[in-house]
N, C-alpha and C positions, 0 to 999 in steps of 0.2 A: 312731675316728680323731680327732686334737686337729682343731680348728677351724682354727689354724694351717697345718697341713698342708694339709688340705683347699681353704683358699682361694689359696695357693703354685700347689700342682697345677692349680688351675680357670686363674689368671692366665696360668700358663704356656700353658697347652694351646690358649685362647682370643689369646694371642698368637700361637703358633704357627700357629694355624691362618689367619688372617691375613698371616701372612709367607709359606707354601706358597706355592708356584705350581707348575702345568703341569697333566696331567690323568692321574690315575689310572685305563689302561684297564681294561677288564674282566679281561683272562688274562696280564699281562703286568707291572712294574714299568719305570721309566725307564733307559733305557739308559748306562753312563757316558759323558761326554765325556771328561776327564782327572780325573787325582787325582796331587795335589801330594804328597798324605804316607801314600799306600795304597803296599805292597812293591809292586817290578815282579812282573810275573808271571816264574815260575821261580827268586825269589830265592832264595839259600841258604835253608837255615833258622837263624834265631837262638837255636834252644832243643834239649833235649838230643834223642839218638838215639829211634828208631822204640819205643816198646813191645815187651816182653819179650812176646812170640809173634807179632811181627807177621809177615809171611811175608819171605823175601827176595826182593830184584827178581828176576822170572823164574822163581820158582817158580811150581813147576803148583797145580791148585788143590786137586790132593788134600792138599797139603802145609801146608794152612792149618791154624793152631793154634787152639786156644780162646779165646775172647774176653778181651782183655788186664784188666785188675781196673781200673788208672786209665788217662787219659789226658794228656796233657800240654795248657800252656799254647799258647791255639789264636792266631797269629801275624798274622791282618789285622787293620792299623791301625783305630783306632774311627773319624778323621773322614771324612764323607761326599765323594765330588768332586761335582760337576757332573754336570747328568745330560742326555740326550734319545735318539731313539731312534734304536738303533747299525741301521748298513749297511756290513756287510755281516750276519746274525746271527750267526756266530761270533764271540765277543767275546773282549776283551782284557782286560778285568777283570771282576769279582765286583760285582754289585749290590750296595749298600750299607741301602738304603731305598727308602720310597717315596716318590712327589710328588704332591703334587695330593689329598692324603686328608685334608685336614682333621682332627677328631681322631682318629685313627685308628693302631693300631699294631699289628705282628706279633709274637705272641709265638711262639720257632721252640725245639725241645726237640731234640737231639742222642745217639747213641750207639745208642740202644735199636732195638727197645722189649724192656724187662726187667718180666719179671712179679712184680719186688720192688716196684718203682715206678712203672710207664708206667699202671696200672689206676688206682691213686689220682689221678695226674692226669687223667686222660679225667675221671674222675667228677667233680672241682672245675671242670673247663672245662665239664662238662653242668649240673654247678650253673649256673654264671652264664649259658648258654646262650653259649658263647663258640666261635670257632673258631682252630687253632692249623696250627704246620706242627711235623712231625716227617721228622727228616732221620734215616733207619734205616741201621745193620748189618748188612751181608748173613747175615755170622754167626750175628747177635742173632735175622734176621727169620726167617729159613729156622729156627726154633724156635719161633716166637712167632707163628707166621700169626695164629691167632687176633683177638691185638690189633691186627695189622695189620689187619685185616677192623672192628675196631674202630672205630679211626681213622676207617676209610673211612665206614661205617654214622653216623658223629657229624657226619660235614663237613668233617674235617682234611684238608689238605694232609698225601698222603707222598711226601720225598723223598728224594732217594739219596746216602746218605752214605759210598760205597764199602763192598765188602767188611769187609773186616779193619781199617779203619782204620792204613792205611800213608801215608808223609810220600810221596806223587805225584811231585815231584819228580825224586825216586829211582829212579821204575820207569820199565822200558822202556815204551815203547808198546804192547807188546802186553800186557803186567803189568797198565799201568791201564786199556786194554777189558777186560780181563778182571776185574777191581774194581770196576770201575763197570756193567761189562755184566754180570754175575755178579747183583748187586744189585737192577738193575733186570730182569732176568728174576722171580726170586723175588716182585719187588711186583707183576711183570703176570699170573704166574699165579694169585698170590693173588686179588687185585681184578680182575684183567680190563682193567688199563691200566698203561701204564710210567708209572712217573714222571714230573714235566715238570719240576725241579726238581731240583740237588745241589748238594750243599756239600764243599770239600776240606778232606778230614780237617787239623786245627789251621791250618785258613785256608792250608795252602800251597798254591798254584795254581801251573801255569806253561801254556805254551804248549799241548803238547799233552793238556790234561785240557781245555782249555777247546776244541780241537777236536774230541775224542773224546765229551766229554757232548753238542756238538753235533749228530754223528754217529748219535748217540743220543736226539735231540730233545729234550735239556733245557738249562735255561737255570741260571746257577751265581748262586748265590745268599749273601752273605756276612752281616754283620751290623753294626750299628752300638753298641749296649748288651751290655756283655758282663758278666753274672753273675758272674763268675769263680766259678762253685759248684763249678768241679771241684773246687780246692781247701778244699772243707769249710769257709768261713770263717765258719761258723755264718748262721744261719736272717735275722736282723737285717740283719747284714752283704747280704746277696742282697737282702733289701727292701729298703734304702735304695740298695743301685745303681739298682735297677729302677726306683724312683719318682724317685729324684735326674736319672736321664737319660730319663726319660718326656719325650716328644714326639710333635706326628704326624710320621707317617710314619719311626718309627725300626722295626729289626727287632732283637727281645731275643734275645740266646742264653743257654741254659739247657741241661742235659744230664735223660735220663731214665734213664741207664746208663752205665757205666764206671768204677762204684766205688761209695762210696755215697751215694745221692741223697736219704736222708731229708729236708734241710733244703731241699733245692731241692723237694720236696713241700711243706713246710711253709710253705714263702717265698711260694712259688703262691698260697696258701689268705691269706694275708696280702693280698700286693701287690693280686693281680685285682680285688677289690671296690674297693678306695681306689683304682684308676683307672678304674673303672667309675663312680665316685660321683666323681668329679673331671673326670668326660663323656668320657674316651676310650671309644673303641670298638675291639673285637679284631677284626681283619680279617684274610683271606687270599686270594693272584691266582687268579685261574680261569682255566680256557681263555676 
């Protein structure tokens, strides 16, 4: 890593963590107060139609297809609001980050887990002794227990990233418990614990997903650094987001599944050390 770089990342990170405030609890992240340029919850969507198999609203669950090849460009805004800790807990928007963490940052992987990709990353996150969140597929998982057990056995957050990966919006109420509750069955049978934790497939959120993951005892969780890897923009391009927007308390998104993920593997093996050696630390909430 040029020398250059290296002391960019230190200045930064050592800034940053100086300008933090609040307190990082144990199981928990800060709660929004407002956010000026995060979508309202339930907004339309800005980008194209649901993936080719996704199911339609109100379909049962026998009717679910196979897991879509890509996914689309995921629609919450990157800047952080305001934070502190919400009352009532059903919340109204999507976590953004964390506060209070010092250097500290979450790296969160998407879609999977796919046994094309999801094992090479466990393995580079056991290399650096790091720990990560994975936001699963019910699709994906209810094939892939395994890794899922993997996850768990290394220290990773799993969380719930709907079924089929369908735009929430969309579906009736009883559509998205059955998305989201469908999911989180599959990770408590496997592991022995639901999820605490989901993310709305391409960042749409609206009203009731954030009462129903409630319902369900998890807290929704979005992101502030976005890889954009779904779109393959080669291996470089994902490094330089990821280090370009390194900070504490940011939460990275990245995909493990949904197409192909080679370079977001490669990008991994890249970026982690050069923020390891630039003193961040990889963090994730606990109960």
């Amino acid at each position: 890593m040029p020398t250059g770089r290296r002391s960019v990342l230190r200045i930064a990170a050592a800034l940053g963590a100086a300008a933090t405030v609040g307190v990082f609890t144990a199981d928990r992240f800060g709660a929004p107060e407002r956010s000026a340029t995060a979508p309202a919850a339930g907004a339309p969507p800005r980008s194209a139609p649901p993936p080719a198999g996704a199911p339609a609203a109100g379909a049962p669950a026998a009717a679910r297809l196979k897991p879509s090849a890509y996914r689309l460009q995921p629609m919450t805004a990157a800047a952080p609001p305001a934070y502190r800790r919400a009352l009532p807990p059903v919340r109204h928007r999507p976590f953004l980050q964390m506060s209070g963490v010092g250097r500290s940052m979450v790296l969160t992987f998407d879609d999977g887990p796919d046994p094309r990709y999801t094992p090479e990353i466990l393995r580079t996150l056991r290399k650096y002794d790091c720990r990560a969140m994975f936001f699963v597929c019910g699709e994906m998982a209810v094939e892939n227990r395994d890794l899922l057990r993997e996850m768990a056995d290394d220290g990773h957050v799993v969380g719930n990233h709907s079924w089929s990966h369908p735009l929430i919006p969309k579906l009736s109420p009883s559509r998205i418990r059955d998305e989201l509750g469908g999911t989180s069955e599959v990770v408590e049978k496997t592991l022995g614990a639901a999820p605490l934790w989901y993310r709305a497939p391409y960042g749409a959120w609206n009203r009731l997903s954030f009462e129903i993951g409630a319902e369900l005892g998890m807290e929704p969780l979005a992101w502030t650094v976005d890889t954009l890897d779904w779109k393959e923009p080669g291996t470089d391009s994902i490094v330089r987001r990821v280090l370009d927007g390194a900070a504490p308390g940011v939460v990275v998104l990245s995909h493990d599944a949904g197409g192909n993920r080679s370079q977001s593997v490669a990008a991994l093996k890249t970026y982690l050390p050069e923020l390891l050696d630039a003193g961040y630390r990889m963090t994730v909430p606990r109960r």
